[in-house]
PDB file with SEQRES, HELIX, SHEET and CRYST1 records, atoms N, CA, C and O in Angstrom:
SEQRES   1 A   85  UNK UNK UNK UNK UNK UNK UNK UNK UNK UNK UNK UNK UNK          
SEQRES   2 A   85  UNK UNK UNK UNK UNK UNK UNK UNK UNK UNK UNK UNK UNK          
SEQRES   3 A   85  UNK UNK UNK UNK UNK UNK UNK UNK UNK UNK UNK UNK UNK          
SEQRES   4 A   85  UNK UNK UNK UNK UNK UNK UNK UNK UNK UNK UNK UNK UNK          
SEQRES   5 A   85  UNK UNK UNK UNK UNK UNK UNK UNK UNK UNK UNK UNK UNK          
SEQRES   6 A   85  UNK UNK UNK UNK UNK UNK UNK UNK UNK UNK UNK UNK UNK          
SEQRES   7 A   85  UNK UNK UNK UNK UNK UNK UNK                                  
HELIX    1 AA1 UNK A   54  UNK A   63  1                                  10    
HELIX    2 AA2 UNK A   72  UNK A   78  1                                   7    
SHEET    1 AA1 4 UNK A   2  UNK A   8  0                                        
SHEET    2 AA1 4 UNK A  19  UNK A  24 -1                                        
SHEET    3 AA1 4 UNK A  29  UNK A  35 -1                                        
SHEET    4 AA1 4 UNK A  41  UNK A  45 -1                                        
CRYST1    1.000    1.000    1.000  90.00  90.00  90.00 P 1           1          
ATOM      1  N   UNK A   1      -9.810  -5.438  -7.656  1.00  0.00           N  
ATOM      2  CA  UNK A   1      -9.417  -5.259  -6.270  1.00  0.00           C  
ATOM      3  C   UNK A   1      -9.471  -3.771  -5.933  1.00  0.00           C  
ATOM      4  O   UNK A   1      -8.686  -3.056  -6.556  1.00  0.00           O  
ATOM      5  N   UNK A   2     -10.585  -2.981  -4.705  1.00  0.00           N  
ATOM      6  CA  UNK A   2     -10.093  -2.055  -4.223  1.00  0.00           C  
ATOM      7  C   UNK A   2      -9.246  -1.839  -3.346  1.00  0.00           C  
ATOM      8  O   UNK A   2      -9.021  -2.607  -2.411  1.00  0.00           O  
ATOM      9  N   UNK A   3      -8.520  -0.467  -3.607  1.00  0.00           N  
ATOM     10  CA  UNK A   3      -7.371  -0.082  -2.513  1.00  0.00           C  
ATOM     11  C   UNK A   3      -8.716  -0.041  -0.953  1.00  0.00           C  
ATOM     12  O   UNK A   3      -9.880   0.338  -0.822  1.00  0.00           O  
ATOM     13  N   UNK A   4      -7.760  -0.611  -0.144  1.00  0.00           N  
ATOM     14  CA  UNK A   4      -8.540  -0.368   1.265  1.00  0.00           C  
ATOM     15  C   UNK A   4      -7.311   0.570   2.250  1.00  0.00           C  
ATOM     16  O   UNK A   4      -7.563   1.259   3.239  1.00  0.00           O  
ATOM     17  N   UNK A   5      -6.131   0.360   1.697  1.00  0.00           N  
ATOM     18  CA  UNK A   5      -5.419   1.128   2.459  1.00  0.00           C  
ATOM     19  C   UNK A   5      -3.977   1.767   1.703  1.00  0.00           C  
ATOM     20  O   UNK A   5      -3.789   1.057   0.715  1.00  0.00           O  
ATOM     21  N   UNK A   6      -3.080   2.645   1.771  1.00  0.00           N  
ATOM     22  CA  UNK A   6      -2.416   2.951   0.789  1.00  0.00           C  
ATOM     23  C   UNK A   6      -1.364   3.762   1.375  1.00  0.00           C  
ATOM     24  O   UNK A   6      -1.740   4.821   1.878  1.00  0.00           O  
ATOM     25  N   UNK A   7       0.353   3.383   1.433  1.00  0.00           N  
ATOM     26  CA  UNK A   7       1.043   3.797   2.644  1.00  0.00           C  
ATOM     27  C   UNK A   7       2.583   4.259   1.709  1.00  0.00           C  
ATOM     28  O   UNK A   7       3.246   3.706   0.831  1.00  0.00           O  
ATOM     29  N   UNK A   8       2.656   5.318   2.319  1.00  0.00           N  
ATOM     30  CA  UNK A   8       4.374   5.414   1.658  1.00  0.00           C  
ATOM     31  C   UNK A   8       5.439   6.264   2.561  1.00  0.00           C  
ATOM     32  O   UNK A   8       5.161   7.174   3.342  1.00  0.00           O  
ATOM     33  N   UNK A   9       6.661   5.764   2.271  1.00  0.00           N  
ATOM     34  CA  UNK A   9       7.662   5.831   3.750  1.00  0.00           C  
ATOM     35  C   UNK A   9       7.973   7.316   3.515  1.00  0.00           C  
ATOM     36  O   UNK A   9       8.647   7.886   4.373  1.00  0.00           O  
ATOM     37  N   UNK A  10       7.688   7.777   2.789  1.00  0.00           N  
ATOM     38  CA  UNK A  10       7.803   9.624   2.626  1.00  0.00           C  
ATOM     39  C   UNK A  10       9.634   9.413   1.799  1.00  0.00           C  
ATOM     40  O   UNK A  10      10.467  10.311   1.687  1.00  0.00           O  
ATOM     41  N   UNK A  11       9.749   8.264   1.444  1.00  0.00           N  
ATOM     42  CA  UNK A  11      11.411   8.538   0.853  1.00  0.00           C  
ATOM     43  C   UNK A  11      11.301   8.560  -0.429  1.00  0.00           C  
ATOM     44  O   UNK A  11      10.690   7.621  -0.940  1.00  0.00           O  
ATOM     45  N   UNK A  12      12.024   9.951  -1.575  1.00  0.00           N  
ATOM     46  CA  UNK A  12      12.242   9.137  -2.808  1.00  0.00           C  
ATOM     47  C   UNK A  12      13.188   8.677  -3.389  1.00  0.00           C  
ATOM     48  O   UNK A  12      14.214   8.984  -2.782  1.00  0.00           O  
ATOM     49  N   UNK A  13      13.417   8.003  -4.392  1.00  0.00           N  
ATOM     50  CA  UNK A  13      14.871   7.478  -5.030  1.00  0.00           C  
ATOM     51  C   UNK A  13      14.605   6.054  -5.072  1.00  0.00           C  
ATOM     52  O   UNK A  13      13.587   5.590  -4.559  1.00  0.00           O  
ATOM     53  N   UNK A  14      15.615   5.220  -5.755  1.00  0.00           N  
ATOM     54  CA  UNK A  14      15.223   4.214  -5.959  1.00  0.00           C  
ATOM     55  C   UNK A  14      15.700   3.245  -4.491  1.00  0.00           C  
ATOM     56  O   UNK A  14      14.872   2.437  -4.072  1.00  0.00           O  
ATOM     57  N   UNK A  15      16.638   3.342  -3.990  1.00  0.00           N  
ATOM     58  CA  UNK A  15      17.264   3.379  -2.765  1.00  0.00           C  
ATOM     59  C   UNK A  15      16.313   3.165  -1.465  1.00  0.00           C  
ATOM     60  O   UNK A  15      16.165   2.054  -0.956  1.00  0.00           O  
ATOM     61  N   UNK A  16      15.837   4.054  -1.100  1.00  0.00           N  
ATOM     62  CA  UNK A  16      14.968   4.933  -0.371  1.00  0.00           C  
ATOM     63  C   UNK A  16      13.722   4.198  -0.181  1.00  0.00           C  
ATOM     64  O   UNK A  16      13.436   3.702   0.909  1.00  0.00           O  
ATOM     65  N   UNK A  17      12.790   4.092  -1.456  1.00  0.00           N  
ATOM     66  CA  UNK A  17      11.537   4.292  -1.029  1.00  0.00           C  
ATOM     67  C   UNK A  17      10.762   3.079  -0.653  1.00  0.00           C  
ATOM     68  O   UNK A  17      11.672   2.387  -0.197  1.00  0.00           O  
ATOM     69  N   UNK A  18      10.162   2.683  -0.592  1.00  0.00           N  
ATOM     70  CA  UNK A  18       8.997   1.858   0.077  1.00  0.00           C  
ATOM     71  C   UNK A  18       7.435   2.134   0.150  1.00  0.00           C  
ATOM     72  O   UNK A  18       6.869   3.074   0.707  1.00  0.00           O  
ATOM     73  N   UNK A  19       6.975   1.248  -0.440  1.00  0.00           N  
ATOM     74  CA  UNK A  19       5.184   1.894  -0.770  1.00  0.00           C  
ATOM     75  C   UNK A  19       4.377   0.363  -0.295  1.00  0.00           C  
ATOM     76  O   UNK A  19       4.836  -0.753  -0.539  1.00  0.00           O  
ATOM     77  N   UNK A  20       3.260   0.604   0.330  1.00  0.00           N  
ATOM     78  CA  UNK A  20       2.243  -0.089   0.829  1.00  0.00           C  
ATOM     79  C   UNK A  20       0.915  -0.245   0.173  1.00  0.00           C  
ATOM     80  O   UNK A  20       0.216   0.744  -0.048  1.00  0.00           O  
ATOM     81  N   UNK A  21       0.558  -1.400  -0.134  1.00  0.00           N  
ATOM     82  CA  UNK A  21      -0.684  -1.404  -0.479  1.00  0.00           C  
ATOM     83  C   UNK A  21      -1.593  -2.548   0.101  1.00  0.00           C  
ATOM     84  O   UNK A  21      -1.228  -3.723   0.049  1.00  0.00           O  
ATOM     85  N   UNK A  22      -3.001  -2.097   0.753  1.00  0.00           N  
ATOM     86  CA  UNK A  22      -3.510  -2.814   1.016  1.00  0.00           C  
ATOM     87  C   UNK A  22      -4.939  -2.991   0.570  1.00  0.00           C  
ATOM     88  O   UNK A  22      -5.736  -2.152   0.991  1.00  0.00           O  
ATOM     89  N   UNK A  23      -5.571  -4.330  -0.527  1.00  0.00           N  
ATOM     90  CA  UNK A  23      -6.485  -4.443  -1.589  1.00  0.00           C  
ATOM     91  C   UNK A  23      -6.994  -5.677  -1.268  1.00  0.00           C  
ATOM     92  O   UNK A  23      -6.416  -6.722  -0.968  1.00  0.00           O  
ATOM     93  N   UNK A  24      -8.565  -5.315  -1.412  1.00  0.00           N  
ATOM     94  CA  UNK A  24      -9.213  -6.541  -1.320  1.00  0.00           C  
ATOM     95  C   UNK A  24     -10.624  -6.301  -2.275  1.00  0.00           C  
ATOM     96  O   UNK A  24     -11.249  -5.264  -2.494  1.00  0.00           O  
ATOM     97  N   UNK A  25     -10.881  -7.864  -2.800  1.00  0.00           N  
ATOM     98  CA  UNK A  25     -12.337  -7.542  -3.349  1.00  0.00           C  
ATOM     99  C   UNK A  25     -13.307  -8.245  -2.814  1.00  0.00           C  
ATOM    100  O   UNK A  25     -14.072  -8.974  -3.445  1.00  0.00           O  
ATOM    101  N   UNK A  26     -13.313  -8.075  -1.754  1.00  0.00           N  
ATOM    102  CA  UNK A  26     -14.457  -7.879  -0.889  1.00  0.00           C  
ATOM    103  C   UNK A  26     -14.526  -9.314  -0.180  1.00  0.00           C  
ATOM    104  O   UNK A  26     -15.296  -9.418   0.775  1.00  0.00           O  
ATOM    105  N   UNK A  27     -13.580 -10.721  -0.682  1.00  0.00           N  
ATOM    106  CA  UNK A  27     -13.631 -11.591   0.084  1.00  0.00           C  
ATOM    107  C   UNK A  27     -12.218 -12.290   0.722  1.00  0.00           C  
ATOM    108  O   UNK A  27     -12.146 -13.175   1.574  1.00  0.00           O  
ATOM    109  N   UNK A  28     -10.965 -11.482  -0.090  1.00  0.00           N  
ATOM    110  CA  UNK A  28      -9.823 -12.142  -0.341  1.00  0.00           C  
ATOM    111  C   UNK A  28      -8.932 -10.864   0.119  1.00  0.00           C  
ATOM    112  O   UNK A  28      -9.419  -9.798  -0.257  1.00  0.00           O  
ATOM    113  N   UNK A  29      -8.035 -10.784   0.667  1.00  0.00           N  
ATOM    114  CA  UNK A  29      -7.486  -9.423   0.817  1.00  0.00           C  
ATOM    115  C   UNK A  29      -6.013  -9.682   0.256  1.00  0.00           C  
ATOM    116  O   UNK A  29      -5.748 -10.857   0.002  1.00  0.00           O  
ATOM    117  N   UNK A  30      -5.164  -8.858   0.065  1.00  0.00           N  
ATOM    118  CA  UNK A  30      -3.920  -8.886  -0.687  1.00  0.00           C  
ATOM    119  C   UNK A  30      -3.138  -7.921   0.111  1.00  0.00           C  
ATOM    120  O   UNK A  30      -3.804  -6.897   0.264  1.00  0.00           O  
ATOM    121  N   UNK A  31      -1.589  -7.830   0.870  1.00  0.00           N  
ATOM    122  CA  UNK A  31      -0.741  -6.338   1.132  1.00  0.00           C  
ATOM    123  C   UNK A  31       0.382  -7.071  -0.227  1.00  0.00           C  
ATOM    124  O   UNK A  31       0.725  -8.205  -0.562  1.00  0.00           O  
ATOM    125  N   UNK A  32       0.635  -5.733  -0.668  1.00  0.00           N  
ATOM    126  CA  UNK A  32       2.046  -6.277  -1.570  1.00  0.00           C  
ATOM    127  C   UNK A  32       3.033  -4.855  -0.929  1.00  0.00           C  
ATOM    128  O   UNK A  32       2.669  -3.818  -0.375  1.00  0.00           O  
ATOM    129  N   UNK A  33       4.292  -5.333  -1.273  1.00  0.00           N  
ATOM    130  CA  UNK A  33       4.656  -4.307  -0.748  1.00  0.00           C  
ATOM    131  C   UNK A  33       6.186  -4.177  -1.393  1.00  0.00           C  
ATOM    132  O   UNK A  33       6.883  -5.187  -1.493  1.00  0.00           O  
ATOM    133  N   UNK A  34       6.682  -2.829  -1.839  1.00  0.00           N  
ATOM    134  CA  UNK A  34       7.332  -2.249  -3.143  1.00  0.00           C  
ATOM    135  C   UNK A  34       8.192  -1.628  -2.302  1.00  0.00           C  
ATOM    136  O   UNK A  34       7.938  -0.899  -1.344  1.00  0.00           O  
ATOM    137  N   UNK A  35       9.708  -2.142  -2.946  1.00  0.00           N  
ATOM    138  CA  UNK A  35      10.818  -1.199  -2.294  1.00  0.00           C  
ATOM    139  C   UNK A  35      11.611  -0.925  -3.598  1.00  0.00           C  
ATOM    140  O   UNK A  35      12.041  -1.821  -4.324  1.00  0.00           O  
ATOM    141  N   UNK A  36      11.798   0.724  -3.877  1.00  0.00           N  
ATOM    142  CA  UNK A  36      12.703   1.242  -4.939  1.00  0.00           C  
ATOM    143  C   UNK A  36      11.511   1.805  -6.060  1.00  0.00           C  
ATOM    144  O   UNK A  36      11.649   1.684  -7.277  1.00  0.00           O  
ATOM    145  N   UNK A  37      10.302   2.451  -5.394  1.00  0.00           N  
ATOM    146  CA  UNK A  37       9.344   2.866  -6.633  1.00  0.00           C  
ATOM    147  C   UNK A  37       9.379   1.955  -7.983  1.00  0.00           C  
ATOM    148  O   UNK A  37      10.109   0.967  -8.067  1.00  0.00           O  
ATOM    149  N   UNK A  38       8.571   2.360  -8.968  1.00  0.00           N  
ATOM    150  CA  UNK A  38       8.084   2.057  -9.853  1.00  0.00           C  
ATOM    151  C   UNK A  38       9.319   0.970 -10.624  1.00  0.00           C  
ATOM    152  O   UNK A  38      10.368   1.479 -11.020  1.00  0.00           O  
ATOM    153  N   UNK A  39       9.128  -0.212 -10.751  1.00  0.00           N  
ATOM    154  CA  UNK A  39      10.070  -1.140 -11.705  1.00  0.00           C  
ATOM    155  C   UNK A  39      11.022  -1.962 -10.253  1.00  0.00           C  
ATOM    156  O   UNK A  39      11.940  -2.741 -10.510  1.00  0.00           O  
ATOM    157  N   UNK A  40      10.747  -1.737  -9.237  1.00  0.00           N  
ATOM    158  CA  UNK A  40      10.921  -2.068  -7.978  1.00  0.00           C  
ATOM    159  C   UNK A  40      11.161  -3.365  -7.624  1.00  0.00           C  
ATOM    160  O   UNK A  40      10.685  -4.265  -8.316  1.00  0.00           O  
ATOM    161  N   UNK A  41      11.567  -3.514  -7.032  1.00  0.00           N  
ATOM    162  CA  UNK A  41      11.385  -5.482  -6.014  1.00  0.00           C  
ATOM    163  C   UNK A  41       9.760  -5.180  -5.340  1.00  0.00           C  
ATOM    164  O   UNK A  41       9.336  -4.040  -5.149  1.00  0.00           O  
ATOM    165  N   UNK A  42       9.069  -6.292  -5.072  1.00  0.00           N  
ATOM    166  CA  UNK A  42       8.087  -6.447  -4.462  1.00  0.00           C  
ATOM    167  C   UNK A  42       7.268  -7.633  -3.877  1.00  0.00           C  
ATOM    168  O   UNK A  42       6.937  -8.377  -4.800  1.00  0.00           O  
ATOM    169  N   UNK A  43       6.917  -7.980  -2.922  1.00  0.00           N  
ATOM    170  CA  UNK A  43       6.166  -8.756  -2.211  1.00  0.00           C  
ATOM    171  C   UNK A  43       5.244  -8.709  -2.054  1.00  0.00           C  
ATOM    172  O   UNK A  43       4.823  -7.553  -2.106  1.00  0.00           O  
ATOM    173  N   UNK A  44       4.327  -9.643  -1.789  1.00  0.00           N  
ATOM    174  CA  UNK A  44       2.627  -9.795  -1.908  1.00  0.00           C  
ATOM    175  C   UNK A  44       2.186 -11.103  -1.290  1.00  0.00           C  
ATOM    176  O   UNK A  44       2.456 -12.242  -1.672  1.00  0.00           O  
ATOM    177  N   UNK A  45       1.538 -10.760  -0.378  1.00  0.00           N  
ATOM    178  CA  UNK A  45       1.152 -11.556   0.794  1.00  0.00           C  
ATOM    179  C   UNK A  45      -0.947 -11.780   0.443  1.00  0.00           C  
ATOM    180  O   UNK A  45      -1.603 -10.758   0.239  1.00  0.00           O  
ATOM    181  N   UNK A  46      -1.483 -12.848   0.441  1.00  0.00           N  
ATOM    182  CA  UNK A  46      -2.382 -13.099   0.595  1.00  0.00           C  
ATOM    183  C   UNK A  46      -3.537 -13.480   1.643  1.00  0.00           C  
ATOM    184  O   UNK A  46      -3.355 -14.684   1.825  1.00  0.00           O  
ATOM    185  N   UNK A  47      -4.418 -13.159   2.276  1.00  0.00           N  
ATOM    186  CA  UNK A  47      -4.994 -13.586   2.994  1.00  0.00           C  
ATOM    187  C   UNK A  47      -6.721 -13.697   3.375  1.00  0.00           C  
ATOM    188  O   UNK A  47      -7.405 -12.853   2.798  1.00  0.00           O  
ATOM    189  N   UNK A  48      -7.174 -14.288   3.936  1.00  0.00           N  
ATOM    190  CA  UNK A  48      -8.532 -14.589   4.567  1.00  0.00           C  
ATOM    191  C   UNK A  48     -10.044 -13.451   4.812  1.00  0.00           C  
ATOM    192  O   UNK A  48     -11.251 -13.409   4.574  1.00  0.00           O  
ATOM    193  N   UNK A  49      -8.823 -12.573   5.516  1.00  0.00           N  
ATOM    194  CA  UNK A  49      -9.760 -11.860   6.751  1.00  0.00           C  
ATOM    195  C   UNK A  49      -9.068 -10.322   6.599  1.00  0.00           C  
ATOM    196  O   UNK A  49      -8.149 -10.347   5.779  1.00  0.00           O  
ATOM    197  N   UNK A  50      -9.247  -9.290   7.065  1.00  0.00           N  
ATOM    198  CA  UNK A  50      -8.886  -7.687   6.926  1.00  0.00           C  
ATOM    199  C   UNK A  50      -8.783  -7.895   8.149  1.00  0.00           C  
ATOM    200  O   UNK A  50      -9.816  -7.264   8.370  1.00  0.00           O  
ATOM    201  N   UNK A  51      -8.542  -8.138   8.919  1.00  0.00           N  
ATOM    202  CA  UNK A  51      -7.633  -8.269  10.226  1.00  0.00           C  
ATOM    203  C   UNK A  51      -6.141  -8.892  10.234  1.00  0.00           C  
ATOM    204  O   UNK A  51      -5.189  -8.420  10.857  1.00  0.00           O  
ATOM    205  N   UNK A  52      -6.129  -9.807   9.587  1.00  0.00           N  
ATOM    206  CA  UNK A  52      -4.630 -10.169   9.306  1.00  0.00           C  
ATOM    207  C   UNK A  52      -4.027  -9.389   7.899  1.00  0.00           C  
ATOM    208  O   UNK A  52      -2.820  -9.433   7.661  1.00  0.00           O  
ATOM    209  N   UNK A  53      -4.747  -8.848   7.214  1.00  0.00           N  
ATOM    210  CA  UNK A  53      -3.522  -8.475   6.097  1.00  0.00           C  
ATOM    211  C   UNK A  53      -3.185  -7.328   7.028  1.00  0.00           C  
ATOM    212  O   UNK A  53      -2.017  -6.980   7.204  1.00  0.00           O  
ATOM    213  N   UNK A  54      -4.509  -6.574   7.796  1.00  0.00           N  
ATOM    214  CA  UNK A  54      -3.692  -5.338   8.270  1.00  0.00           C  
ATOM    215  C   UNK A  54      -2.334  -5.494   9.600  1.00  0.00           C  
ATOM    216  O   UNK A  54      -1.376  -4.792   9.925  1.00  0.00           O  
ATOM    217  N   UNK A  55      -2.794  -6.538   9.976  1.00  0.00           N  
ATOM    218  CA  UNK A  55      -1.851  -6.416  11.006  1.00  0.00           C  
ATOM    219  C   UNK A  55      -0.746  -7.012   9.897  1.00  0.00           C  
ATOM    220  O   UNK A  55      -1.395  -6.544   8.961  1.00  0.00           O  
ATOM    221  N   UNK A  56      -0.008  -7.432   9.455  1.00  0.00           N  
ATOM    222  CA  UNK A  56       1.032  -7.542   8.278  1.00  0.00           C  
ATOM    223  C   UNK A  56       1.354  -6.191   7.663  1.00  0.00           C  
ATOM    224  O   UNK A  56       2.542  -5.879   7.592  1.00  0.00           O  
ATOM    225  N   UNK A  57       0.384  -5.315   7.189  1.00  0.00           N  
ATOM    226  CA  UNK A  57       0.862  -3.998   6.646  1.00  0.00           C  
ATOM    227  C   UNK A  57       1.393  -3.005   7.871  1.00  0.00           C  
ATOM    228  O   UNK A  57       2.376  -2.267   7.795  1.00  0.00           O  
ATOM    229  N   UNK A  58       0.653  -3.136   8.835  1.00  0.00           N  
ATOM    230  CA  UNK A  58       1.305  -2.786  10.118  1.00  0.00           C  
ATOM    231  C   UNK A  58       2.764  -2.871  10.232  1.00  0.00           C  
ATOM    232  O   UNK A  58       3.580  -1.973  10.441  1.00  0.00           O  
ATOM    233  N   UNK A  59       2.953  -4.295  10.031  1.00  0.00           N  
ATOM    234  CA  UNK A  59       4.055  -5.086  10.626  1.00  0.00           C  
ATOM    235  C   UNK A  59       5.763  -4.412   9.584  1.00  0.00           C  
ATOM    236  O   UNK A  59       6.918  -4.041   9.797  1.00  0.00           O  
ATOM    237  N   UNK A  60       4.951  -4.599   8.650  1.00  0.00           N  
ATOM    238  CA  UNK A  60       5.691  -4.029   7.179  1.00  0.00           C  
ATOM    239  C   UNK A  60       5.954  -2.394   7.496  1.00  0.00           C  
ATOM    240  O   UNK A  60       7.069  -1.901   7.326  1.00  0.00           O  
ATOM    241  N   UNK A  61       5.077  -1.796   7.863  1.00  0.00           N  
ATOM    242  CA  UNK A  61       5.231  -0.132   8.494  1.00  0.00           C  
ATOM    243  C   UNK A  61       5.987  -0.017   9.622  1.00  0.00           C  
ATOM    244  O   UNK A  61       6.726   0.967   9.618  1.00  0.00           O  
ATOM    245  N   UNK A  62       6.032  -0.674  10.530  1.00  0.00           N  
ATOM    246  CA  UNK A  62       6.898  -0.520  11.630  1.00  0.00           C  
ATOM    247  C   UNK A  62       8.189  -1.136  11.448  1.00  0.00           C  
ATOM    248  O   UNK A  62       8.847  -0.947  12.471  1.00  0.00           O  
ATOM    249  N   UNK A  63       8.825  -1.783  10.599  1.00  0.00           N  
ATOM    250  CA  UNK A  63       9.938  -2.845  10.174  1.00  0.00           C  
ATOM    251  C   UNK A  63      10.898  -2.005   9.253  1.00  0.00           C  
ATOM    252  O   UNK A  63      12.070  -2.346   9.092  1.00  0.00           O  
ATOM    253  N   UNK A  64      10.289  -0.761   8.584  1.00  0.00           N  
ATOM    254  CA  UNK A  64      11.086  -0.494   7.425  1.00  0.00           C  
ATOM    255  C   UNK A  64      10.872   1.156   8.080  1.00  0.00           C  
ATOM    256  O   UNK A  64       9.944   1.662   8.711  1.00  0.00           O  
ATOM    257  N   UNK A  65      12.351   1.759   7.542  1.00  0.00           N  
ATOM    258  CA  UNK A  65      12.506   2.902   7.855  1.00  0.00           C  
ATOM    259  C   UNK A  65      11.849   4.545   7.277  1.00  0.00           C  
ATOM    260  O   UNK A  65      11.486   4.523   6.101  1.00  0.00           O  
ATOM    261  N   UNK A  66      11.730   5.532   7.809  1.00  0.00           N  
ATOM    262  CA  UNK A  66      11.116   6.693   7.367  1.00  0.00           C  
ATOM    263  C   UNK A  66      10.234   7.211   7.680  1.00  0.00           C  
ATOM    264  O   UNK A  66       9.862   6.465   8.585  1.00  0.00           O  
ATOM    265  N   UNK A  67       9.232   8.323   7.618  1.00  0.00           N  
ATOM    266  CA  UNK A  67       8.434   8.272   8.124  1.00  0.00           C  
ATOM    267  C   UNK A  67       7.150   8.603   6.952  1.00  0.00           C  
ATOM    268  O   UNK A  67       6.850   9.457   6.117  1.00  0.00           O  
ATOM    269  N   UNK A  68       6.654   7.353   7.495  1.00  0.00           N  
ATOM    270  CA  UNK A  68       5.553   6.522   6.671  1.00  0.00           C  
ATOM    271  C   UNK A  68       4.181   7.633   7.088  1.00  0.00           C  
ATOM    272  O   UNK A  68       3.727   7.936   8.192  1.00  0.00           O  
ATOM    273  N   UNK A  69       3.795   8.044   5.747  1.00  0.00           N  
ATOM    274  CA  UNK A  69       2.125   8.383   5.151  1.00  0.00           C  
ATOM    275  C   UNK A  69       1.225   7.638   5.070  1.00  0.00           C  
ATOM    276  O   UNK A  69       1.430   6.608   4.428  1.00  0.00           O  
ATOM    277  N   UNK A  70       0.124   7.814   5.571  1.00  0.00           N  
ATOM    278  CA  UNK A  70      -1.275   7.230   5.078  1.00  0.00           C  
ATOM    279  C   UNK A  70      -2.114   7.750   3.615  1.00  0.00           C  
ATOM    280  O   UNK A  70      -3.192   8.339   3.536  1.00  0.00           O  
ATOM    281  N   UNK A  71      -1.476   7.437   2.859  1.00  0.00           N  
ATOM    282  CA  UNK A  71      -2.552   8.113   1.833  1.00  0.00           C  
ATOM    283  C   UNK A  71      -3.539   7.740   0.943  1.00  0.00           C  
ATOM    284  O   UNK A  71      -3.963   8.138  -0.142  1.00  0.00           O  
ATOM    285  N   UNK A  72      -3.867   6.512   2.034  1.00  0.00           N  
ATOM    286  CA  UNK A  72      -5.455   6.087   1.325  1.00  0.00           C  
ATOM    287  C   UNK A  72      -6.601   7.150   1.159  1.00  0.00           C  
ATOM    288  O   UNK A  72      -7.353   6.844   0.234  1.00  0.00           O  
ATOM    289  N   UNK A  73      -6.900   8.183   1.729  1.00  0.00           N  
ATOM    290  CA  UNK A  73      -7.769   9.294   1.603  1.00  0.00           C  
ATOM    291  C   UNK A  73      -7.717   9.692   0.174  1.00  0.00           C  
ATOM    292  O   UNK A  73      -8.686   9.742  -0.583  1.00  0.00           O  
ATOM    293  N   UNK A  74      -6.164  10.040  -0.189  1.00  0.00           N  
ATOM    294  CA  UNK A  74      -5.916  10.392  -1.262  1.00  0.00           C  
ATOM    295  C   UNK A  74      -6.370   9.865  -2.644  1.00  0.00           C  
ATOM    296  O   UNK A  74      -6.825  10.328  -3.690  1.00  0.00           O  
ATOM    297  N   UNK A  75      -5.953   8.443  -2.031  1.00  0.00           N  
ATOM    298  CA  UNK A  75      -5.961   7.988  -3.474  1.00  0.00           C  
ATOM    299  C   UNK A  75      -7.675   7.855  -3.676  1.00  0.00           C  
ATOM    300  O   UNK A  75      -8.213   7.945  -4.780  1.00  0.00           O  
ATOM    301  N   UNK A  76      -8.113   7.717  -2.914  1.00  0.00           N  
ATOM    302  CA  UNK A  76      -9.502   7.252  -2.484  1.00  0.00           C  
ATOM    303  C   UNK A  76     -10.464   8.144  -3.525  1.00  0.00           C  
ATOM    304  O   UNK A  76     -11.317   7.863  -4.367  1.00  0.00           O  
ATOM    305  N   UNK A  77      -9.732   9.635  -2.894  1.00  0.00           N  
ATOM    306  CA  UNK A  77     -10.395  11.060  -3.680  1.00  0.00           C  
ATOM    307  C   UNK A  77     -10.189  10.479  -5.257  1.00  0.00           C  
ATOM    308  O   UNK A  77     -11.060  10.220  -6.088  1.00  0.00           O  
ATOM    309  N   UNK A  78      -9.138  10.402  -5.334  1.00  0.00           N  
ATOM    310  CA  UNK A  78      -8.613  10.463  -6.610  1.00  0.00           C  
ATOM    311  C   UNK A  78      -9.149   9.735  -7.722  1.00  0.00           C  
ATOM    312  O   UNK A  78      -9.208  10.192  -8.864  1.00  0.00           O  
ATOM    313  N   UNK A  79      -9.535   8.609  -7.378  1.00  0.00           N  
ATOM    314  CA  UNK A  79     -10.597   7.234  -8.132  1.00  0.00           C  
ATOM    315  C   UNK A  79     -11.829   7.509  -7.649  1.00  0.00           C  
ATOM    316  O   UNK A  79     -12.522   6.498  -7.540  1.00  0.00           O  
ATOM    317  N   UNK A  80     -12.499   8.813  -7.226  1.00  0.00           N  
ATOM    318  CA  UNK A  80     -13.326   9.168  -7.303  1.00  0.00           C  
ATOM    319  C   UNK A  80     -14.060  10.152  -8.479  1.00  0.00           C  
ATOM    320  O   UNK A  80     -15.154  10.277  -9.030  1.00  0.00           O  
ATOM    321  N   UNK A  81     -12.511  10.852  -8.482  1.00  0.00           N  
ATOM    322  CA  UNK A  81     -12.915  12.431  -9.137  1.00  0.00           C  
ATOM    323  C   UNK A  81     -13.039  12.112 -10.777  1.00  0.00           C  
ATOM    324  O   UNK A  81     -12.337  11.341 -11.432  1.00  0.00           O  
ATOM    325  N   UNK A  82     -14.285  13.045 -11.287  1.00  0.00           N  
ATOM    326  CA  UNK A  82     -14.674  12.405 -12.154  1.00  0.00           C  
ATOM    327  C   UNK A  82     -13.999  12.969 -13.417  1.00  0.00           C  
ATOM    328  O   UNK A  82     -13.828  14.180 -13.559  1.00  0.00           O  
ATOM    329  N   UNK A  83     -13.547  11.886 -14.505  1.00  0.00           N  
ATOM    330  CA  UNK A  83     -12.452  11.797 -15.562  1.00  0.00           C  
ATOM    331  C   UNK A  83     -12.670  13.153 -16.508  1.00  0.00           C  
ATOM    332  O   UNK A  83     -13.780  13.277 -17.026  1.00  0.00           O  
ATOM    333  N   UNK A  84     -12.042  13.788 -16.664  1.00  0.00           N  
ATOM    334  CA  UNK A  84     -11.807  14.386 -18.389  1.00  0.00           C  
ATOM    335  C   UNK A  84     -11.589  14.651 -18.849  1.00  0.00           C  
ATOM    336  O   UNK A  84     -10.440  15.059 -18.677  1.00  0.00           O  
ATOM    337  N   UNK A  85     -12.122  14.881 -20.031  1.00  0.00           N  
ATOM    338  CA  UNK A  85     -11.416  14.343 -21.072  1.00  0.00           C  
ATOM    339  C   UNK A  85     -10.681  15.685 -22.202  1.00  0.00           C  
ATOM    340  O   UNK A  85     -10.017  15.366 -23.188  1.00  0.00           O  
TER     341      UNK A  85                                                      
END                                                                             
């Protein structure tokens, strides 16, 4: 599954935070979505079409508090740049 979109509420702590992900491989799309960083509670929603998971990650961004980053660019770079060793 690639990341297609990649979101975080700018909070840290376990309390606090909230992270977005939105992944598809190319026919199936997936948002899951993580409250309390790493070892976290989390949800994961399945769907059809990249029109409905996004409007759900949307929905998930406007619902929960902070002020939420886009950092799919980032990560984007990042699983680009080449490994070494």
């Amino acid at each position: 599954m690639e990341v297609r979109g990649r979101y975080w509420n700018g909070a840290w702590g376990r309390m606090a935070r909230r992270d977005i992900w939105l992944v598809s491989d190319g026919q199936l799309w997936r948002v899951r979505g993580r409250l309390g960083g790493d070892g976290g509670q989390e949800v994961s929603y399945g769907f059809r079409d990249e029109a409905s998971a996004r409007s759900m990650a949307d929905r998930m961004v406007k619902t929960s508090a902070g002020t939420w980053r886009d950092l799919t660019e980032a990560v984007r770079q990042e699983a680009n740049r080449p490994q070494t060793h």
